[in-house]
Every structure is written in structure tokens, then in C-alpha cells.
N, C-alpha and C positions, 0 to 999 in steps of 0.2 A: 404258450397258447398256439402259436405255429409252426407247423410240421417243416421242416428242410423242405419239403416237397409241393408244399405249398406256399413258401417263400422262392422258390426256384421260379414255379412258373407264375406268379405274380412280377416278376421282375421281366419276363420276356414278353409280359405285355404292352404296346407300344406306348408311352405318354399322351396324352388329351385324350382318347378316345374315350367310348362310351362303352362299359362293360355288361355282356350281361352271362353270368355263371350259372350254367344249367346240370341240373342235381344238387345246389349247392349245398346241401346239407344242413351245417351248421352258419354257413355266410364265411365262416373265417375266409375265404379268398376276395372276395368284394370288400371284407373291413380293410383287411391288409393293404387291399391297393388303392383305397381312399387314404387311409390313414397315411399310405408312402408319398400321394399325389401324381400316381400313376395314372389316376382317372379322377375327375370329376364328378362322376354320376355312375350308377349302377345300377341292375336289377340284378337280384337272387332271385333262382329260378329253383321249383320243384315240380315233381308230378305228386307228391304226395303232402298235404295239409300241416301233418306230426312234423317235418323236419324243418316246412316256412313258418310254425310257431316259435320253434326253437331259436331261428334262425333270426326273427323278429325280437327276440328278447334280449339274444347279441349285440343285435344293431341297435337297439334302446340303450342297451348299458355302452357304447361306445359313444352315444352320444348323437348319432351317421342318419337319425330318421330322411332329415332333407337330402343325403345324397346317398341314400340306398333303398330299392323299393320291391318290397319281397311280391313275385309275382307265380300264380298256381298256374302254370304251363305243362303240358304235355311237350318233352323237347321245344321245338322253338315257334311254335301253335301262339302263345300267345307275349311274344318279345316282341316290344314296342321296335318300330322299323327306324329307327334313331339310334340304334345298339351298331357301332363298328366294331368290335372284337368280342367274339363269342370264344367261353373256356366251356370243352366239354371234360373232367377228370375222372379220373374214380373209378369206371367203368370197363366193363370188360369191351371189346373192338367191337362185337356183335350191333351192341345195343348202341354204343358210341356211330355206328354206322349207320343204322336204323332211323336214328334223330339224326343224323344229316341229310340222308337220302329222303325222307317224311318230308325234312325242308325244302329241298328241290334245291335243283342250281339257279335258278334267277334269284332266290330267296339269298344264298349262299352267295354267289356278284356280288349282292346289295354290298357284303361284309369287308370289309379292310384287312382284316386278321381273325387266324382261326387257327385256336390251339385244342388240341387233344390230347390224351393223357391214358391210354390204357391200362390195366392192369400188366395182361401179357401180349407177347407175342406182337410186340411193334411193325414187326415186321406186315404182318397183314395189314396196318394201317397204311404203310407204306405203298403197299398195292396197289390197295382201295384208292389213294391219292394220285400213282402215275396210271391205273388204268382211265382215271380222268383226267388227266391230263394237267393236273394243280400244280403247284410250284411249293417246295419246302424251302421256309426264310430261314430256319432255325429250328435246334435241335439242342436239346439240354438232355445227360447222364444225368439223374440223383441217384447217390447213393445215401439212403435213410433204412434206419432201424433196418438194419441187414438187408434191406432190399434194395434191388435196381431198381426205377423208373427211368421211363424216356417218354418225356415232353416233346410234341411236335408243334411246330406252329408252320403254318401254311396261307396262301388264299389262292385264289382261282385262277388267278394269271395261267395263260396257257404254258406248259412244261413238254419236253420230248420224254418219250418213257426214262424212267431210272433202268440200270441196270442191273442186274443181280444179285452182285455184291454191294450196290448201293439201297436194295433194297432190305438185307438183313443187316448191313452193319451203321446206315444212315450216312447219305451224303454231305450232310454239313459236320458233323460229330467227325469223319474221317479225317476233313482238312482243320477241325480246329486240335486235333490230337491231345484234350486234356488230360492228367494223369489218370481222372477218375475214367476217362474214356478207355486208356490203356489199361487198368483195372479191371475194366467190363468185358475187355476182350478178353482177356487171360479168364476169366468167372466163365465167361460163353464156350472157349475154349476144353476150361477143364470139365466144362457139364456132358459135351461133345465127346470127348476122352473118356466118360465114366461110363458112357449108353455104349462107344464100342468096346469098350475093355467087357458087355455082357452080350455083344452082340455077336455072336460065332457067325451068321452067314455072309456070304460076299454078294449079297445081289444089289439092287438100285437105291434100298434103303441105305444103306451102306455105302454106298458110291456118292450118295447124295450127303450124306453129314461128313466124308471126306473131302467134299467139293465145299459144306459150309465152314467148314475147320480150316480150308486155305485162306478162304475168303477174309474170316478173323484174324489170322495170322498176320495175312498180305495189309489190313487195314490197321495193324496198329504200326505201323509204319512209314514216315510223313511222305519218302514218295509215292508209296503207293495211290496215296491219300488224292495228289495232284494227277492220275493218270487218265 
């Protein structure tokens, strides 16, 4: 019933807190971390009606009415202000940023923990988070049904910018070097490898995927990891 990838970031969510999972889809992340006793209480969260029906017929057959409460929000428009850890997944960066930046940063303070879950391109989320200045707690690889995901989780504590290489290859993931981490570089690596082996010219596009190919190199590597 649960994806690798929604057991993953169900586990990096903190204990006692109050969850509330926006887009939830089907609820499976709110069941899961009741069911684990990750959290006490929840709200699933959608903008769309069709998938909190769905999601309300899960939480009946799990038994979770009392501690799951499906709620019709646009992002986080209508999350009861009692919610410490917000999960946003599923999503592509764009729309994942949209419903943060909608919430505003005093909205965002309020929060404890805040995880995000892109589709691609982590790396922008990465941005998005040091060009404010937020602090990354943690950082989880999955690797599911052939795919990478990368799980962020962050809050608003002031941070000094990340730097370059810690924004494409993720400064927590560097220093925990797990295999599937080293997997991912080698996967980044070889995708890197395959755009120049068609790319003939030498100008900045070029110079710029050779400066991201060290950066994966130099990061799976534990001291790199501490520099």
C-alpha cells in the first residue's frame, strides 16, 4: 500500500508533532504516520474535492476518523494554525514554491518542520531555501521504481547562503554519504556524460556541466563532504 517514498519521508517527520499533508492525494502519508505514531493528529489536505473523497474513504477503512481530518485548502489557505510540520510532495518545484511563497514567511515561522518533495530538479528548491535564507535539517535519496527522489526538510532558522556544490548535490546527503547517495552521484554523473558525449561545442553551457560533473565527483567522497 506504501510507496518507498512515502515511507521515507514519513519517517523524517519529527515525533509529536501535528501534520498537515498538502495535495494529499490518497492520505496514504497522514495514515502511515498515525499508524507509525509519528504524529497524533493530522489534516490531509487538497485543492481538489475527487482526491479528499478518496482520501476520506482510506481514512474510514483505517479506522483514523479521530485523528485524520480531510481538509479542501488551496496550499495552506485553510491549515488550521496548530499544524507544526507541513509535507508538501508530489509536485513539481514551481507549484511547491507557489504554495509556500502564497503562505508567506510569518505563516511559514509559525511551522517547526517543513518538508518538500519535488518531482525534479531539487536543486532549485535548494535555491529557493538559501536565497531565504532557511536552514536544511535533513536530506533523504529514495531510490523507488527506477526513480530518484530527494526529500528536503527544512525550517526558517536563519542560514548563510549554501554554496554551489551544496546546492546541486545537497549539504546534508554529502556528509551522510549513504550508498544510495553514492548511487545517485554515479546516475547524475553518467546523465552529465551522456548530454556531453552529444554536445560538440565548448562554450559556457559546456563549461557549466563540466563544473557540475566535478562537483558530483568531488561529493561522493567523505572528505570532500566536510570541507
Amino acid at each position: 500500500m506504501y510507496s518507498l517514498r512515502i515511507q521515507r519521508i514519513a519517517n523524517m517527520i519529527h515525533a509529536g508533532m501535528v501534520l498537515a499533508d498538502i495535495g494529499t492525494d490518497h492520505a496514504f502519508l497522514p495514515i502511515l504516520a498515525i499508524k507509525e505514531k509519528k504524529v497524533q493528529k493530522a489534516y490531509a489536505c487538497d485543492i481538489a474535492k475527487g482526491p479528499l473523497e478518496v482520501a476520506k474513504k482510506n481514512i474510514q477503512a483505517e479506522g483514523l476518523d479521530n485523528n485524520i481530518t480531510t481538509i479542501l485548502s488551496n496550499g495552506l489557505d485553510a491549515v488550521p494554525m496548530d499544524t507544526d510540520v507541513v509535507v508538501i510532495a508530489g509536485m513539481g518545484f514551481f507549484t511547491a514554491r507557489d504554495i509556500l511563497e502564497k503562505a508567506g514567511q510569518q505563516r511559514l515561522q509559525h511551522l517547526k518542520q517543513i518538508i518538500v518533495e519535488v518531482n525534479r530538479k531539487p536543486q532549485l528548491l535548494r535555491a529557493w531555501i538559501s536565497m531565504n535564507h532557511y536552514t536544511i535539517i535533513d536530506e533523504q535519496i529514495i531510490h523507488d521504481r527506477d526513480f530518484y527522489y530527494v526529500a528536503i526538510s527544512f525550517t526558517t532558522e536563519y542560514h548563510q547562503d549554501y554554496s554551489d556544490q551544496q546546492l546541486l548535490c545537497g549539504p546534508i546527503l554529502m556528509h551522510t554519504q549513504t550508498q544510495e547517495y553514492q548511487d545517485y552521484c554515479d546516475h547524475e554523473i553518467s546523465f552529465i556524460d551522456a548530454i556531453l558525449s552529444k554536445y560538440p561545442r565548448d562554450d559556457m553551457h559546456r563549461q557549466t556541466l563540466l563544473v557540475q560533473k566535478e562537483y558530483w565527483q568531488q561529493a561522493k567522497t567523505v572528505d570532500s563532504a566536510f570541507n
